[in-house]
C-alpha positions, 0 to 999 in steps of 0.5 A: 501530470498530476503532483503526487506530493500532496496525495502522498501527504495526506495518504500518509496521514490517514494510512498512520492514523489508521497503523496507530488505532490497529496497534493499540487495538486490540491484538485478536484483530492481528488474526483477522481475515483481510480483502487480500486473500492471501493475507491476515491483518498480520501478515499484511502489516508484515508485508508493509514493514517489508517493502517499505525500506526497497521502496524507500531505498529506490526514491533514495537511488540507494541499494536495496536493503540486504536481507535473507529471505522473503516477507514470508521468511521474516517476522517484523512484528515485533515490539514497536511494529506501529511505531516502525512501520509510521516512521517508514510512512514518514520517511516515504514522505521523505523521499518523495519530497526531495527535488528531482525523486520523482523524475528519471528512473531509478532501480527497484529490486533489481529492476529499472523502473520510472520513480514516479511508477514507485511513488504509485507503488507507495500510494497504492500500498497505503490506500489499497492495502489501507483499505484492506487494513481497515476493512479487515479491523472495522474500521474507517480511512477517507481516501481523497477522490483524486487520490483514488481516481489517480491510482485507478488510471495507474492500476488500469494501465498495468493492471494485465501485468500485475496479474500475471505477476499475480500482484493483482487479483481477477478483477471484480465487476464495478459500475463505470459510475461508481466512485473512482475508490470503488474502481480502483479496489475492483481493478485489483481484484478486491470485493468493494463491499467486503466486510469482516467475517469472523462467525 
């Protein structure tokens, strides 16, 4: 079984380099489409700002945070968002690193799940979500290829109920050769070649 630690480290510096070029770029951008239809760049930085703390929470097996509503309920784009959403990133890290956070189980929303299924869960927001960010500003973020081929396994595995769950769109066609990132996005419903349209 491979060690997230290190995959968790290093997505989480480029997932940060990538937050910190967006939030001191220019703000039009935060209109932006994104790969994941549902979601603007805004939106999409909302959603991370969001679930960061649940995620946080259960690696920490701490309660989950008490908040009133949904993502959609809720404006976390305010002020320092970059700064906010970094320190999240950072924490994460945290809570991954400590001995023993990844083994067992641990409560996600109410629900008891493996804890290294959470640590995909961040590693998926960071490089899939990532991507979409960067895509969506036109921008660039290096994914290591065990990273990626790691997430893809994962996302294969549970791909069927992430869709029902509607996490996850209809998959995308991709060549059984093609790079493990391209797979990963495709399983999860995204366009590899997706590039912004703004005309």
């Amino acid at each position: 079984m491979s060690d997230l630690r290190p995959m968790l480290a290093g997505a989480a510096g480029e997932f940060t380099s990538l937050i910190r070029a967006i939030g001191g770029g220019y703000p039009d951008h935060l209109g932006n489409p994104t790969p994941c239809a549902e979601y603007d760049v805004r939106a999409l930085l909302n959603h991370l700002l969001y679930w960061g703390p649940w995620l946080d929470a259960a690696l920490r097996r701490r309660p989950a945070p008490e908040v009133t509503g949904g993502e959609r309920d809720v404006d976390l784009m305010r002020g320092r968002w970059a700064d906010e959403l970094c320190g999240l990133v950072d924490d994460l890290v945290g809570s991954c690193a400590g001995p023993g956070a990844l083994e067992g189980t641990t409560k996600f929303g109410g629900t008891e799940m493996p804890a290294r299924a959470i640590a995909q869960m961040v590693l998926t927001e960071w490089v899939v979500h990532g991507w979409d960010l960067a895509r969506a500003t036109g921008r660039s973020m290096r994914v290591d290829p065990a990273t990626a081929q790691e997430l893809y396994e994962a996302s294969l595995a549970t791909a069927e109920q992430a869709r029902r769950m509607k996490v996850f769109g209809p998959e995308v066609s991709c060549p059984a050769e093609a790079p493990a990132l391209e797979r990963l996005l495709a399983v999860t419903g995204r366009d590899p070649g997706w590039r912004v349209r703004l005309w």
